[in-house]
matplotlib code that plots the C-alpha trace (Angstrom):
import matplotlib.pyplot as plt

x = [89.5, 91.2, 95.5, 97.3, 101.0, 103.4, 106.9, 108.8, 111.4, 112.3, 114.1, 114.6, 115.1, 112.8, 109.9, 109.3, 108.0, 105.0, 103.8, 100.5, 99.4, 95.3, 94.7, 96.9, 98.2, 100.4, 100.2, 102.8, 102.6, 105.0, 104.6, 106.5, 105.5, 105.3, 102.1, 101.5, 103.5, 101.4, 98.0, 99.0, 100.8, 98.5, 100.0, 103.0, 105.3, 109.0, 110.9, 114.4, 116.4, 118.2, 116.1, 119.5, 122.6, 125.8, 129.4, 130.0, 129.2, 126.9, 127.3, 124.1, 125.2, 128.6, 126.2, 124.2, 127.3, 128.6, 125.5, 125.7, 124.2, 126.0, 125.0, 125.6, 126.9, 124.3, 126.6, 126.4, 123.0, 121.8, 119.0, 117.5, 118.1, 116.5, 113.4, 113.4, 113.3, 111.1, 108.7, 109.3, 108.1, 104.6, 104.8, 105.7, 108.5, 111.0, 113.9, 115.0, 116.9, 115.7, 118.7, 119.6, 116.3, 116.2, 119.7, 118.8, 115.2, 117.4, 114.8, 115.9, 114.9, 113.3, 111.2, 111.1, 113.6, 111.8, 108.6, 109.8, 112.1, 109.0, 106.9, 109.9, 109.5, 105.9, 106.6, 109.3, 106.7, 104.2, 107.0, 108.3, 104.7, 104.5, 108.1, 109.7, 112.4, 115.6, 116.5, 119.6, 119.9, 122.6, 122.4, 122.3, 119.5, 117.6, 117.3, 114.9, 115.5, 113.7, 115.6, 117.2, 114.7, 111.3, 109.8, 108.1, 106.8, 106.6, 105.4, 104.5, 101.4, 101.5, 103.1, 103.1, 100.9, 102.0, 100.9, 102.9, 102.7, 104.5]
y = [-144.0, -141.0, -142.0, -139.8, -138.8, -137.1, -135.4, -134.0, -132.0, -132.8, -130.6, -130.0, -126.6, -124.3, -126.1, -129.1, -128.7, -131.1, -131.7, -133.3, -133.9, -133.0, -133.3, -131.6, -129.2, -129.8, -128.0, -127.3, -126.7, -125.9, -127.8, -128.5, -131.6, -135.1, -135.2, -133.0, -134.8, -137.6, -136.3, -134.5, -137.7, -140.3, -143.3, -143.3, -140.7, -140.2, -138.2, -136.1, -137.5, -140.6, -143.3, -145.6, -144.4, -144.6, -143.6, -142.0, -142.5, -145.4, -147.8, -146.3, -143.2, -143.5, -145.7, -142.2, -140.6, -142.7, -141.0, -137.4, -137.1, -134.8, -135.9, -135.6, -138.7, -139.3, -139.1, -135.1, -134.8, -137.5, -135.5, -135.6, -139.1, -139.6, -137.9, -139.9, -142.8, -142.0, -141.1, -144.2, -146.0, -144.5, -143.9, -145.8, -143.7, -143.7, -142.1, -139.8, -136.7, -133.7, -131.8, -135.2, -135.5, -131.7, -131.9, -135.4, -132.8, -129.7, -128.0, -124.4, -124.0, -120.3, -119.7, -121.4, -124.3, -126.4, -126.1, -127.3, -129.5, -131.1, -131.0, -132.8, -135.8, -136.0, -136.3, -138.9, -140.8, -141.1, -142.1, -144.9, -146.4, -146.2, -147.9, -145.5, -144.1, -144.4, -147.4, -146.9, -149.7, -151.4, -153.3, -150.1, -148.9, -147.6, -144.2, -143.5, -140.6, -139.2, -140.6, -138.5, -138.5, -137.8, -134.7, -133.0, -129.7, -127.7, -124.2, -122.5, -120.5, -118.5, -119.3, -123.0, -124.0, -125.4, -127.4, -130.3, -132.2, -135.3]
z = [90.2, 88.5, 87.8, 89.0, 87.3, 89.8, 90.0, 92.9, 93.3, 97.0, 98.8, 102.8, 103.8, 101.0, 99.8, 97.6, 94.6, 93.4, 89.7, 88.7, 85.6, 84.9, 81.8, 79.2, 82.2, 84.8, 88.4, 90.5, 93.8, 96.9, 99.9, 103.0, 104.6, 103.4, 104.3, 101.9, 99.2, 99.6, 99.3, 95.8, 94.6, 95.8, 95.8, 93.1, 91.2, 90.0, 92.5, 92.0, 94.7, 95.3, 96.6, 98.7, 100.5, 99.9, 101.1, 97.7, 94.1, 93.8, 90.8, 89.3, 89.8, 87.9, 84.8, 84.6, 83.9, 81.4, 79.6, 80.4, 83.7, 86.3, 89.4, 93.3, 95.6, 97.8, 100.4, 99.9, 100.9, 103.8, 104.8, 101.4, 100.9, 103.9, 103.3, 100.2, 101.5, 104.2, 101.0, 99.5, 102.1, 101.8, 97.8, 95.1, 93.7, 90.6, 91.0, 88.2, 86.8, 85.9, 84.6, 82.4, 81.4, 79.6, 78.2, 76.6, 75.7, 74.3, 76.6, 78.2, 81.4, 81.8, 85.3, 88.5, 88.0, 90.8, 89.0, 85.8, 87.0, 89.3, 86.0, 84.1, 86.7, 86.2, 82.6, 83.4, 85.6, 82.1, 79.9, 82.9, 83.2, 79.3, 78.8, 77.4, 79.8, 79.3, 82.7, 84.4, 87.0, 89.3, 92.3, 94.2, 92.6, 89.9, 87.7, 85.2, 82.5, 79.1, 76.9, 73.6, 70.5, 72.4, 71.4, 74.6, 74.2, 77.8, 78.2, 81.4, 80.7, 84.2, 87.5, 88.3, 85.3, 82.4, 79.0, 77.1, 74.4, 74.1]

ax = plt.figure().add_subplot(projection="3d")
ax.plot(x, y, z, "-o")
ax.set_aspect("equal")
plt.show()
């Protein structure tokens, strides 16, 4: 059986966009459905969207800070979370940040910032199963981020295709 690494950038009224890594390329793709999510993803993957509710800031959320991260409550998008979840269910999801994640990088975003923000996840996704993510948790829940100090190299060679190097 062929692993499959996976990032989304889930969204609810445009498309979400979908990394997976082949290789030493990553595809994007823009879907609509969660069916479609899963099929790409297969059964695991790090997802841009919080993965519990809350009535405000979670605790996790206000840890992330401490270190940089500029984040939305949770409370400011309920249909997201609720997708998320929903996907959750079915997948076996991180949650991460994106936007953290290429600050810690010094990476500048040029192109489609779903796409490289979906491949950034994926990326996030090899780093979490390889240990080496940067784990924020609390007892609301958990976020994953590339820490400072890794070296990724990202380059989108034509529209939702790019190479790395980590």
């Amino acid at each position: 059986m062929i692993r499959r690494f996976c990032g989304i950038d889930l969204a609810v009224v445009r498309p979400s966009s979908v990394a997976v890594i082949r290789g030493e390329f990553i595809e994007v793709h823009d879907v609509w459905k969660d069916e479609e999510i899963i099929e790409l993803c297969g059964d695991a993957g790090a997802i841009d969207a919080p993965l519990t509710r809350a009535s405000g800031f979670r605790k996790v959320d206000r840890m992330a800070m401490r270190v940089g991260a500029r984040l939305l409550p949770p409370s400011w998008m309920p249909k997201l979370v609720e997708r998320a979840m929903k996907l959750s269910s079915k997948l076996s999801l991180i949650e991460t940040h994106p936007t953290t994640s290429e600050k810690n990088l010094v990476l500048k975003v040029e192109g489609y910032k779903d796409h490289f923000d979906a491949a950034i996840c994926a990326l996030t996704y090899v780093l979490y199963l390889n240990k080496m993510t940067l784990r924020i948790t609390a007892e609301d829940g958990e976020i994953h981020l590339i820490p400072k100090g890794i070296k990724i190299e990202l380059k989108e060679i034509e529209n939702g295709m790019y190479t790395f190097r980590v």
